[in-house]
N, C-alpha and C positions, 0 to 999 in steps of 0.2 A: 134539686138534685142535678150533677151533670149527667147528661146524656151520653151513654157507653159509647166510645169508639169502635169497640170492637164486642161482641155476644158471641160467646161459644155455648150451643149446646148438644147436651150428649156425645160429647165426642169419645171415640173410641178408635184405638190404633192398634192391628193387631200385626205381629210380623211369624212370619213363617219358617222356623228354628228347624223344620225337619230334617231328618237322617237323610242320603242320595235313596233314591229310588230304590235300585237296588238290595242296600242293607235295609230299605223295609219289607222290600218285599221279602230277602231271607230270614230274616228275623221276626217277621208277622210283627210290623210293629204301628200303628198310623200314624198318619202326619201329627207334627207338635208345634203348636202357636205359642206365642209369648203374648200377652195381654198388658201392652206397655201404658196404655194410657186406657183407662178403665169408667165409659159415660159417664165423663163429667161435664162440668155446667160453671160459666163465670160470666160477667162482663168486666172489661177493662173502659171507668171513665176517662172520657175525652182530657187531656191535659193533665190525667194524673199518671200514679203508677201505682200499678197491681206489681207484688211478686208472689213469684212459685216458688216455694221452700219444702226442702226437706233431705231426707240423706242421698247419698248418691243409689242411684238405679232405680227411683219412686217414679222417673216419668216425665223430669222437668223438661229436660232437655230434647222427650220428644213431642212436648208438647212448643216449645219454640219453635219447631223443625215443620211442625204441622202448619202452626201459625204466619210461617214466614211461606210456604208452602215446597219445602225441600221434598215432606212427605203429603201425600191423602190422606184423610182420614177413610177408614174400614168404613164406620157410621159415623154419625152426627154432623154437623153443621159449624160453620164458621161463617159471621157474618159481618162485617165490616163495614160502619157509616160515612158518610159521604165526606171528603176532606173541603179544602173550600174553595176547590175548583170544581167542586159537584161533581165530582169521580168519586168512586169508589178508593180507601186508601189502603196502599201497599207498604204492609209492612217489612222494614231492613232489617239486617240481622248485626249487630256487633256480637263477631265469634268471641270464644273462653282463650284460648291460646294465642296471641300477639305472633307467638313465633313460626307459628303454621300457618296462621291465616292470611299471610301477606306474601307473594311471588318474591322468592330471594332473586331471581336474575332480572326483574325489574326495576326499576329507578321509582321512588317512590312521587313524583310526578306525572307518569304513567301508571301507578296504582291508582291515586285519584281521580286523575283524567277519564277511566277505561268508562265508567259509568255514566259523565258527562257527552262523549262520544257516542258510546252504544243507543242512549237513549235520545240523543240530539239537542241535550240542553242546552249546548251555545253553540254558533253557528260557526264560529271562525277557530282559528289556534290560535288567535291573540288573544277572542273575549273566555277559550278553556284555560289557557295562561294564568289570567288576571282572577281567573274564581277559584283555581288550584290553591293560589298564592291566598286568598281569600282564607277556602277553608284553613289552610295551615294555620295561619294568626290564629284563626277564631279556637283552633284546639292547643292552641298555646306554643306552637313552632311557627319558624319563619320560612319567607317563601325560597330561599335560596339551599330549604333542605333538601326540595324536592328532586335537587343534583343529587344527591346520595340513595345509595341503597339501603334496603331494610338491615343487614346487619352491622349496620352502619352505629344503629339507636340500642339503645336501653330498651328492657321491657318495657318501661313506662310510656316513651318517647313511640314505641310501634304500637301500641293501645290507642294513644294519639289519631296515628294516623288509621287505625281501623277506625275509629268516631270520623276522623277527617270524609273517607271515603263512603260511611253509610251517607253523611250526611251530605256529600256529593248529590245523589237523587233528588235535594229538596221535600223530604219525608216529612209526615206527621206521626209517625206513630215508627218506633226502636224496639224490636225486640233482644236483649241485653241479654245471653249465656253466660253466666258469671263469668261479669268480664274483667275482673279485678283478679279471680282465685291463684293466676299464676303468676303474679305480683307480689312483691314486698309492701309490709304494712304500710310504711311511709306511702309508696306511689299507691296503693289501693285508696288510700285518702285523698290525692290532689284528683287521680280517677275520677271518683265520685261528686268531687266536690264541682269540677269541670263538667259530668254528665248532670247536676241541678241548676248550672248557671244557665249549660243549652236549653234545658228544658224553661227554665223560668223567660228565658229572650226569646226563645225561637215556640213557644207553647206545644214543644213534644211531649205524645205520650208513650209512656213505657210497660211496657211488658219486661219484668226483672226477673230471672232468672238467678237462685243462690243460694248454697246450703248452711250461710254463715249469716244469724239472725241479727247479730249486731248490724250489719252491712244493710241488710231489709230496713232494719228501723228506720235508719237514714233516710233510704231513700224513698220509702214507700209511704202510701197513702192506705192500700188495701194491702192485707197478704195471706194466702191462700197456701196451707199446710198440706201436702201430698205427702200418701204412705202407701206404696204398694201398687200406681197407678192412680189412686183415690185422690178426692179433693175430701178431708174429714174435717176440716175448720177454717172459716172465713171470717172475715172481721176487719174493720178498720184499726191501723196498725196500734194506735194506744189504747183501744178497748181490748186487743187481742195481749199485751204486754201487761196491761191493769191485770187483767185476769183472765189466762189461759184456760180451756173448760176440757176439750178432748184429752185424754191424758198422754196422746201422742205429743201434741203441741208444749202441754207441761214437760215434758222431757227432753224438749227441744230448747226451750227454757233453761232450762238447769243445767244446760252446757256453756250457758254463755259467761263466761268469769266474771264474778263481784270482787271490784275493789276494798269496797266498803267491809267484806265480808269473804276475803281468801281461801280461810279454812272451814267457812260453811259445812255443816253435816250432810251428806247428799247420798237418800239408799239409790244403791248400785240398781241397773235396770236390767233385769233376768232374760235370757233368752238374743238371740240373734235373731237376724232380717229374716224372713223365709222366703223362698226360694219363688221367683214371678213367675217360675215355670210352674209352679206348686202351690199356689199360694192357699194358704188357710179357708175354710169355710168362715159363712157368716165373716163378723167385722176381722177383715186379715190383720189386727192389732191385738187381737185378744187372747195369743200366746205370749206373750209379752206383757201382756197389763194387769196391773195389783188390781184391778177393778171388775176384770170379767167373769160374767156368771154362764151360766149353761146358754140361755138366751144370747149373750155374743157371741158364742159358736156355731149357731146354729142357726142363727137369724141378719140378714145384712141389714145396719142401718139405713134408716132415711136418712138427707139431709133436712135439717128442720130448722128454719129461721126465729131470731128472737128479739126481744125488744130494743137491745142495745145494737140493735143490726147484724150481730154475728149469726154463721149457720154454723150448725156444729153435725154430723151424723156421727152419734152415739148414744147405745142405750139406756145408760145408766146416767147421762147428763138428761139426755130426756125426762129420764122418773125423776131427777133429780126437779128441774125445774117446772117438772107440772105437780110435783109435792109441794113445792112454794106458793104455786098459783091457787089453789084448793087449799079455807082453810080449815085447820081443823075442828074435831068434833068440840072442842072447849072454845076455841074460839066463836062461833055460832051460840053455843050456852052464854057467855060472856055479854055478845052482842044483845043479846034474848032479852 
């Protein structure tokens, strides 16, 4: 087994949504939390990549934010193993929008540079020159781009250069907000394909961020289904695609298009997200699910680990699988 680059546990983020002062105290009303990211628990192995999936507002992106350290965690813990200068490793962030995340009134050699400077990594402006020009090649531009400005490039081309610039720091460990999502399908492909060659030369690990499962398969090793804040299904990425078991995760599934099978028969899924200022009692999926009994309502799952490595927290996958384990009363006769 690799050894996790990174253990989060029990992490919890809570932000503070309140009305001003004022209108509560006319209104008698209390302070209102939003519970964005809800005591979960993962490890990210060293040189692979875990992703966070699931719809948008489940959590992912402030669990990047945590991890990168933009936000605290409320509770829980974040801990991170030693890179191989026996530091502690600091994880980078490549942001989701190419077009925000880069200074339009700087030259995009001064975007590169600011991180090699800030932190001291080369001594001179000849030897920040010659690693600028570096990274460019390496994310597939040349060093004579770094004349030009950001609205100079294609979306694809300032993607680029946000990899150029995390990877400026000399990082181990990427944490990735889907960084493909405001791309065209074609460049979301050379994207990826660019972000598994760095990883395979330079041995980064990834924390992925995505709400598009196709995109996951790809790149991932682990991936961890969030609904609501919740981590409810982990799994190694072809155990989890062989067979999906949370029935959140099966529905996540069945948005991804089969060629094989276009007009596939698929029942509609009942109910809408509810509301993270509100969220449901017991498993917050179980207004939504063909599967739920009184017991999901009223009872939060565990997560609970299984043989094929996945953890799943759900009820009824639970009975499911400890009915299997137990056999029955004929069976016992039989053996007899």
């Amino acid at each position: 087994m690799t050894s996790p680059a990174l253990t989060v546990t029990h992490l919890t983020r809570l932000f503070n949504v309140s009305a001003p002062w004022l209108n509560r105290v006319v209104e008698r009303r209390p302070k209102a939390f939003l519970r964005a990211v809800d005591d979960i628990s993962f490890t990210v192995p060293a040189g692979g990549c875990l992703s966070l999936v699931g719809e948008s507002g489940c959590g992912k992106s402030t669990v990047a934010r945590l991890v990168t350290g933009l936000y605290e965690p409320s509770t829980g813990q974040l801990r991170f193993a030693n890179g191989k200068d026996g530091k502690p490793l600091a994880a980078q962030m490549i942001f989701q929008d190419p077009y925000a995340s880069l200074n339009p009134r700087w030259r995009v050699f001064d975007i590169i540079a600011e991180p090699l400077r800030e932190l001291k990594l080369r001594d001179t402006e000849a030897e920040i020159a010659v690693r600028v020009g570096e990274l460019l090649t390496t994310v597939g531009l040349a060093p004579r781009d770094g004349r030009k400005f950001p609205h100079e490039f294609s979306g694809g081309q300032r993607q680029r250069i946000s990899i150029a610039r995390a990877l400026a720091t000399e990082p181990e460990f990427l944490v990735c907000d889907e960084p493909t999502s405001a791309l065209d399908v074609s460049v979301q492909a050379q994207i990826l394909n660019l972000m598994r060659r760095l990883q395979d030369e330079m041995g980064l690990t990834y924390l992925f961020i995505s709400h598009d499962m196709s995109v996951v398969r790809h790149m991932s090793d682990q991936i961890a289904v969030m609904y609501l804040g919740r981590i409810v299904e982990q799994a190694a990425t072809e155990v989890l695609f062989a067979g999906p078991k949370h029935p959140y995760t099966q529905l996540l599934l069945d948005t991804i298009p089969n060629v094989a099978e276009p007009r596939r028969d698929r029942v509609p899924q009942s109910g809408e997200v509810p509301s993270p200022m509100a969220p449901p009692s017991g498993c917050t999926f179980h207004p939504r699910c063909p599967q739920a009994d009184a017991r999901c309502s009223a009872e939060r799952p565990e997560m609970q680990a299984y043989s094929d490595g996945s953890r799943v927290a759900c009820h009824r996958v639970a009975e499911a699988m400890a009915a299997l384990a137990v056999p029955s009363v004929g069976e016992h006769r039989l053996s007899a």
